[in-house]
C-alpha positions as CSV (number, residue, x, y, z in Angstrom):
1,X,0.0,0.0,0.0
2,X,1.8,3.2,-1.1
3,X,2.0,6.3,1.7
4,X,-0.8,8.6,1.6
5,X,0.1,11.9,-0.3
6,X,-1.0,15.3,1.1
7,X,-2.1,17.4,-1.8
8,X,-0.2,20.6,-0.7
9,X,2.5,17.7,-0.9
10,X,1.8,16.6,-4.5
11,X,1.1,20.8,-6.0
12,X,3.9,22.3,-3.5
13,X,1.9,25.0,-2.7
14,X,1.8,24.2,1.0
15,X,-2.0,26.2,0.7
16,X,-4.6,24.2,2.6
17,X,-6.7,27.6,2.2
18,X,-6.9,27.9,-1.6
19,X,-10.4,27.9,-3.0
20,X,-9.1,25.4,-5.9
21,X,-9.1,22.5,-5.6
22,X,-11.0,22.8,-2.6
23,X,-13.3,19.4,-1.6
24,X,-16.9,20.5,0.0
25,X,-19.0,18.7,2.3
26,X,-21.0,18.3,-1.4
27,X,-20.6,14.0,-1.5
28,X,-18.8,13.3,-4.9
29,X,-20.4,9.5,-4.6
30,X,-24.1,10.5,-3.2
31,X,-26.6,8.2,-3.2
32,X,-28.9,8.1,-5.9
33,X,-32.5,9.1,-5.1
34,X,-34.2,9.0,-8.6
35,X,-33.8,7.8,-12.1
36,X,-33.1,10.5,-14.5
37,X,-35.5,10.9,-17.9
38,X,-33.9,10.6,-21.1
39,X,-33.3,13.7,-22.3
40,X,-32.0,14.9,-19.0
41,X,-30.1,18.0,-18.3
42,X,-28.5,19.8,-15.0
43,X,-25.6,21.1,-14.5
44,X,-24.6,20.7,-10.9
45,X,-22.0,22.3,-8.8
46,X,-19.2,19.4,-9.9
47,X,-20.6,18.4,-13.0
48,X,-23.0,17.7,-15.5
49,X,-25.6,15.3,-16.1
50,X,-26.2,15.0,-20.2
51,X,-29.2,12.2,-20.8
52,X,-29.7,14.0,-23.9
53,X,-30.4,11.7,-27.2
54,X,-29.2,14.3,-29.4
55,X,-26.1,14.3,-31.7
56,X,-22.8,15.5,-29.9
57,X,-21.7,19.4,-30.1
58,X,-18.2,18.5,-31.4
59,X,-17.8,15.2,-33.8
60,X,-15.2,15.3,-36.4
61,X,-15.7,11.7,-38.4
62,X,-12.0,11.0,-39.5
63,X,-12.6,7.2,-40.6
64,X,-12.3,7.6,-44.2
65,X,-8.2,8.7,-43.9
66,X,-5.6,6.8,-46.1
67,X,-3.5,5.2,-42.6
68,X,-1.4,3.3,-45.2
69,X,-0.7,6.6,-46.7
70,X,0.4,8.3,-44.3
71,X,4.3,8.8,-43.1
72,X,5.6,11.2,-40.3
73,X,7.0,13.5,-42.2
74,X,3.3,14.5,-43.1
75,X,1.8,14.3,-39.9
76,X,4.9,15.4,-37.6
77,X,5.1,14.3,-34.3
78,X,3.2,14.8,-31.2
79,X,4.2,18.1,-28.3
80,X,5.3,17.4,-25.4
81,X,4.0,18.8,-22.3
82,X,7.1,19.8,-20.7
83,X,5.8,22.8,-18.1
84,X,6.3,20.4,-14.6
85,X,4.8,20.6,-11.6
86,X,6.8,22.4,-9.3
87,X,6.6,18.7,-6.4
88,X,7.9,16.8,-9.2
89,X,11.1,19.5,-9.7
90,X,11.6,19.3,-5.9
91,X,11.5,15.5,-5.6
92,X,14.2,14.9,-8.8
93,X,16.3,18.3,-6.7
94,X,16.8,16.4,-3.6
95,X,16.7,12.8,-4.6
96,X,18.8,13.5,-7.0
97,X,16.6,11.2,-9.6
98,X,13.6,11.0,-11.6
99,X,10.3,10.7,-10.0
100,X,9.2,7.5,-10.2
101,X,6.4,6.6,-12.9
102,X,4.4,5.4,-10.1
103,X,4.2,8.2,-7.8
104,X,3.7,10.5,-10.2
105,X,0.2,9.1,-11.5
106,X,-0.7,9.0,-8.0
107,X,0.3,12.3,-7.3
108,X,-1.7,13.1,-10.6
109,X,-5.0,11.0,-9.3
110,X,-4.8,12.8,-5.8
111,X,-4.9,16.4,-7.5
112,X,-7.0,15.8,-10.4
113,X,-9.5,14.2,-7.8
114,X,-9.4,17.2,-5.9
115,X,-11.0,19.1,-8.9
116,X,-13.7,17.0,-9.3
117,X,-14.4,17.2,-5.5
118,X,-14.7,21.1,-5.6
119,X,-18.1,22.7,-6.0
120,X,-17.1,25.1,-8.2
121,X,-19.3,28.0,-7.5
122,X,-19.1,27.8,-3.8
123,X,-15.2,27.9,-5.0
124,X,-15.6,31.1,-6.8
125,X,-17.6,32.9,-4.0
126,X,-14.7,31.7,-1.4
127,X,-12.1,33.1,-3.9
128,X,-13.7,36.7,-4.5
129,X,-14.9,37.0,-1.1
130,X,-10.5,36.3,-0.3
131,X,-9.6,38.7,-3.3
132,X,-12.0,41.2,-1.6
133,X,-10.8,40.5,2.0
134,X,-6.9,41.1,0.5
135,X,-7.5,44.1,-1.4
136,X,-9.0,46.2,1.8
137,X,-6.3,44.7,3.6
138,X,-3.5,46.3,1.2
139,X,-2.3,41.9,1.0
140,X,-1.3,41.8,-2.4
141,X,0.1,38.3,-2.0
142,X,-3.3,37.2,-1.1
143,X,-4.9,39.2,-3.3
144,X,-2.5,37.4,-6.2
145,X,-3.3,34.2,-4.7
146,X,-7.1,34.4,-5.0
147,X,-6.4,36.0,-8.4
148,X,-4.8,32.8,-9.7
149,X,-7.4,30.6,-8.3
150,X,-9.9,32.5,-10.1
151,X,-8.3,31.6,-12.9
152,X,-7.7,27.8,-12.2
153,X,-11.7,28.0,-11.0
154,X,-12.2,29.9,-14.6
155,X,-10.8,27.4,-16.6
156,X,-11.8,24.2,-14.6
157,X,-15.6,25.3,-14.8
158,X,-14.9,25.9,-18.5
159,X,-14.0,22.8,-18.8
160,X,-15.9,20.2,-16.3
161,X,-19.3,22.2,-16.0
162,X,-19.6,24.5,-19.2
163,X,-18.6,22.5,-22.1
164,X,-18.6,19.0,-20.2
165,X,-15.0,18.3,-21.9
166,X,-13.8,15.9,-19.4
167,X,-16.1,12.7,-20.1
168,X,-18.1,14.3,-22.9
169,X,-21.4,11.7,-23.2
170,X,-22.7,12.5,-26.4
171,X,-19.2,12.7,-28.0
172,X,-18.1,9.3,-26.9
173,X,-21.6,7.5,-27.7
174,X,-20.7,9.2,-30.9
175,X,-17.7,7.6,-31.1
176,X,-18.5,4.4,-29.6
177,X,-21.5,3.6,-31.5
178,X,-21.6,0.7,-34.3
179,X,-19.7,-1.7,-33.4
180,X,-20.9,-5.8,-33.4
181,X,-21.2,-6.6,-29.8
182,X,-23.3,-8.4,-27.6
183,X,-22.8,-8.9,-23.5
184,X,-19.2,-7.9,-23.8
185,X,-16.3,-8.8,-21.4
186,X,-14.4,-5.2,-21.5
187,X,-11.2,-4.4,-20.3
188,X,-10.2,-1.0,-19.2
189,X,-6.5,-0.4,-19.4
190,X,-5.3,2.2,-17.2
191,X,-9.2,2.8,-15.8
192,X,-8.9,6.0,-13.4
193,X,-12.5,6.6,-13.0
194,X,-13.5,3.9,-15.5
195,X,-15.7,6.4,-16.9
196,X,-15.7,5.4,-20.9
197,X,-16.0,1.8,-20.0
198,X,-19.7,2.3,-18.1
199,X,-20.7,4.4,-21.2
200,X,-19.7,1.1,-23.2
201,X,-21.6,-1.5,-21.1
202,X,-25.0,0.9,-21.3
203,X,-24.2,1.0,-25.4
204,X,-24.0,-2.6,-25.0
205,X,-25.3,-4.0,-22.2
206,X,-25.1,-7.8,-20.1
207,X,-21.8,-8.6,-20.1
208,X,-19.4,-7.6,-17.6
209,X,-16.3,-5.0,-17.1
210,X,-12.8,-5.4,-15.6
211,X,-11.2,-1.7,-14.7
212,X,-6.7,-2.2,-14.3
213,X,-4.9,0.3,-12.5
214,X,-2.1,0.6,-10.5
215,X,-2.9,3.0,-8.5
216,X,-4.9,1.8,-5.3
217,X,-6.5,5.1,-5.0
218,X,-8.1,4.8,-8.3
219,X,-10.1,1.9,-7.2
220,X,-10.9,3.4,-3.6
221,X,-11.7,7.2,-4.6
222,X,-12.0,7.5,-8.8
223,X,-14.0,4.8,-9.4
224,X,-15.0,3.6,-5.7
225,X,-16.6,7.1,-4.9
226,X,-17.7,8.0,-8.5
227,X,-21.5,9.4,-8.1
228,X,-23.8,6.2,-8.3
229,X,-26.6,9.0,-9.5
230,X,-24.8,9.6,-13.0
231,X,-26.5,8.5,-16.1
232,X,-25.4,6.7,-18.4
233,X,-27.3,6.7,-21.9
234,X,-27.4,3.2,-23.6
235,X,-29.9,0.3,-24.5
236,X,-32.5,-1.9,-22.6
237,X,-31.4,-5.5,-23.9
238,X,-34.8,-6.8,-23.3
239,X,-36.3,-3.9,-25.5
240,X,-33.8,-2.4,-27.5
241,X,-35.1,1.1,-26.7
242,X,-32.8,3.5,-24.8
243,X,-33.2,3.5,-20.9
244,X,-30.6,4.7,-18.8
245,X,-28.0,2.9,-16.9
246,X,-26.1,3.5,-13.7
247,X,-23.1,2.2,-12.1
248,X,-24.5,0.0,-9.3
249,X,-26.7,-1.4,-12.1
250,X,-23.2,-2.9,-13.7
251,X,-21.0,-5.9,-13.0
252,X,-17.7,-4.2,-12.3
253,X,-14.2,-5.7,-10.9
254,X,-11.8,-3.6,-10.7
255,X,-8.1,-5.1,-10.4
256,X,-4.8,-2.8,-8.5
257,X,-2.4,-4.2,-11.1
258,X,0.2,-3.1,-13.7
259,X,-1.3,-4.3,-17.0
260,X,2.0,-5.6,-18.1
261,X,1.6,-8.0,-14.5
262,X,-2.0,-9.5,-15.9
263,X,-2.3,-13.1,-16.0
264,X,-5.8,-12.8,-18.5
265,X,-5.6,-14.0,-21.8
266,X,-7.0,-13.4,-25.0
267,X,-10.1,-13.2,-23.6
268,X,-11.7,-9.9,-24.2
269,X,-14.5,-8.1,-27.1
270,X,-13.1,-5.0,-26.2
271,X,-10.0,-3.3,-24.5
272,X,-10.1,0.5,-24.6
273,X,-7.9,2.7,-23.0
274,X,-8.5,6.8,-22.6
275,X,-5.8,9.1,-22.4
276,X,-3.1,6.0,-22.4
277,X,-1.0,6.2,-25.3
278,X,0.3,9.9,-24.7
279,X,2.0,9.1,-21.8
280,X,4.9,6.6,-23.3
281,X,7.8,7.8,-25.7
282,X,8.0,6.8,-29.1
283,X,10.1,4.2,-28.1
284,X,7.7,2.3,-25.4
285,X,4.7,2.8,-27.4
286,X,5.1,-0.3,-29.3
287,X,4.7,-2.1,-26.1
288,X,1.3,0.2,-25.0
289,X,-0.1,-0.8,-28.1
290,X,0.5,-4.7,-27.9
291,X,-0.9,-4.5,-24.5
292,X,-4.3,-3.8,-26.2
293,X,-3.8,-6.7,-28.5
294,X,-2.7,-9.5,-25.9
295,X,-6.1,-9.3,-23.9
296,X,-8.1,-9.3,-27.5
297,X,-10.1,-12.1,-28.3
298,X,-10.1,-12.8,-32.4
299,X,-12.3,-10.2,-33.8
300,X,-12.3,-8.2,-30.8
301,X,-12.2,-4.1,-30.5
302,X,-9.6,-1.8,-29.6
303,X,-10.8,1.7,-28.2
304,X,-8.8,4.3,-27.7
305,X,-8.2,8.1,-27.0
306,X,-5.8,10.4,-26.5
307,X,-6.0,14.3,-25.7
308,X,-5.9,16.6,-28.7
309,X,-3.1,19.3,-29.5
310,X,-5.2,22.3,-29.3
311,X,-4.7,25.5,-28.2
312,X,-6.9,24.9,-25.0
313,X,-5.3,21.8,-24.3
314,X,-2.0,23.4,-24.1
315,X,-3.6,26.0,-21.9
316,X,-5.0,23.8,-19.7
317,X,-1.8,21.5,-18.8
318,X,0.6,24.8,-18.6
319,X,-2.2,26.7,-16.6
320,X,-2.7,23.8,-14.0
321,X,0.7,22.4,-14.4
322,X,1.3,22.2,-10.9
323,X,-1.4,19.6,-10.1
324,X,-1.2,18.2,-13.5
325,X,2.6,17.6,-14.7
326,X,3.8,14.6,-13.0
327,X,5.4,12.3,-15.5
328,X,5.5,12.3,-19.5
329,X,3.1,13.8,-21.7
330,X,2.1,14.4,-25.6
331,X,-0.5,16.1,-27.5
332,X,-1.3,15.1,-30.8
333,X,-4.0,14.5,-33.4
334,X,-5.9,12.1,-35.0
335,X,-3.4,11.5,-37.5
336,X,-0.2,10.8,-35.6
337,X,-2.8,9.0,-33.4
338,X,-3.9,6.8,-36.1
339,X,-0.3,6.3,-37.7
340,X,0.7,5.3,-34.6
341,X,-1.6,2.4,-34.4
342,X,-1.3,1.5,-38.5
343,X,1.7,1.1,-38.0
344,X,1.5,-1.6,-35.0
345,X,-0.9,-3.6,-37.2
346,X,-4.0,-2.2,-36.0
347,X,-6.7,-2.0,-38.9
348,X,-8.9,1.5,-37.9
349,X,-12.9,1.0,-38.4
350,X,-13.4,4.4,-36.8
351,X,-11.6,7.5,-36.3
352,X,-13.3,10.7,-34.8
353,X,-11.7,14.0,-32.9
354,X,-14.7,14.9,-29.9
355,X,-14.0,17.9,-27.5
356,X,-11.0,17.3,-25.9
357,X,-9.4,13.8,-27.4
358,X,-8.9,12.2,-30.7
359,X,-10.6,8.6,-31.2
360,X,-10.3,5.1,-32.5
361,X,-12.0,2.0,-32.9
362,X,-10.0,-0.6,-34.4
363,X,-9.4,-4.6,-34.7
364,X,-6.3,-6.5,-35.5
365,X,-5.0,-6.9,-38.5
């Protein structure tokens, strides 16, 4: 069991009073008390609930691109988030070493966590009531402080609560949709919150999912404590008209592992991954990408996503690169995306860019 990490540890800040992140007494895994409507809309303090059965606001269908075609001096390579966190700077300064792979996706999960946890309005009030309190006072290092979590609370509302970037429903079902499946084992490689995964098993419903990762607070906080009242969009099997779906309603195991440790065998319909790929040099990604394929039974699906180089995406990791920045990191497109996984013998079926990621669907060649 790895040593619990303070998050004034993990950003360096040493802040306990910032208004971002800032947990409330707001449960991030309530119970649920109802069943949402399709159609469904609310934006709550943390997040928002999208039941809505209408097409996606962002879904650029790339699937018809020549892979074969393709060679890197057309599509260039990926950028590389290189703006660190300032904890992962003063680990490496006095250890003398790099910080482990390891600790820095947990230091990652514990601060990323922490954003999801913040109700983001009762954050804002907390910050311009400080920026108010600091400017009467004459405290302009307070008054800078509660500046820049204005800004971190700007862009994280932006993101989670305005544009619903982060797990995107209509997007992904967008993505997801057409493929041949029917009561699915899935396997989530590098789950986190094992968000995509639960979208996948309402879209195809009656099988069963298995969420790897190898950080134990994934299991107890990301997924363990994700809200059991979020709706998932998908399919009544007994009907085949849409009803909506909710974790407790799904047969989930979730394994602390790392995925090149599992003992399964080619035993999956689908292995997806979100947000995996990015995070191994050109030189390891060969072995990412077979990872996908071991677990793959004949015919099965690969899914997988990776965050797009865009301007707000670079933003967004240098603005917040102190809770962010832990280990290695690319941007890219769906084209160096979808090279990268021609070229590893992966025939794509689908290739789509959604808010914040680029997307494929794919089978072995």
């Amino acid at each position: 069991m790895a040593t619990p990490v303070s998050l004034q540890a993990v950003t360096a800040t040493g802040d306990s009073h910032r208004a971002f992140p800032a947990p409330t007494s707001h449960a991030w895994g309530r119970p649920r008390t109802r069943r949402h409507e399709i159609g469904a809309f609310e934006r709550t303090g943390q997040y928002v609930i999208d039941a809505r059965n209408q097409a996606p606001d962002l879904f650029v269908d790339a699937s018809t691109k020549n892979w074969s075609g393709m060679t890197w001096k057309d599509v260039g390579r990926p950028y590389r988030v290189e703006k660190w966190a300032r904890s992962k700077h003063d680990y490496e300064s006095v250890h003398g070493e790099w910080l482990p792979v390891i600790e820095g996706w947990r230091r990652f999960n514990l601060a990323f966590h922490q954003f999801f946890l913040t109700d983001i309005p009762d954050a804002q009030s907390q910050a311009r009531a400080s920026l108010a309190s600091a400017v009467s006072g004459f405290d302009f290092h307070e008054a800078q402080e509660a500046l820049e979590d204005l800004m971190r609370i700007g862009i994280w509302n932006r993101i989670m609560r305005v544009e619903d970037a982060v797990w995107d429903p209509r997007g992904k079902r967008s993505l997801f949709q057409g493929m041949d499946l029917k009561k699915p084992r899935i396997l989530f490689l590098g789950a986190a919150d094992g968000y995509e995964a639960m979208q996948l098993a309402a879209m195809y419903p009656g099988g069963e999912i298995v969420l790897v990762d190898y950080d134990e607070f994934c299991e107890t906080d990301r997924f363990g404590k994700f809200p059991l009242d979020y709706p998932f969009l998908g399919v009544d099997p007994a009907t085949g008209h849409q009803r909506v779906w909710y974790r407790d309603e799904m047969p989930i195991t979730f394994e602390v592992a790392d995925i090149r440790d599992l003992r399964y065998g080619a035993e999956f319909d689908v292995v997806v991954s979100i947000g995996l790929l990015e995070h191994f040099p050109d030189e390891h990604k060969g072995l990412c990408l077979d990872m996908h394929r071991r677990f793959l039974k004949p015919g099965g699906y690969v899914v997988m996503t990776t965050p797009r180089n865009q301007f707000k995406s670079r933003m967004y990791y240098n603005l917040l690169s102190d809770f962010l920045n832990h280990g290695y990191r690319e941007l890219m497109d769906v084209n160096q995306m979808g090279l990268y996984a021609h070229e590893s013998g992966l025939n794509i079926l689908r290739a789509g860019v959604i808010k914040a990621h680029n997307g494929l669907i794919m089978k072995v060649r």
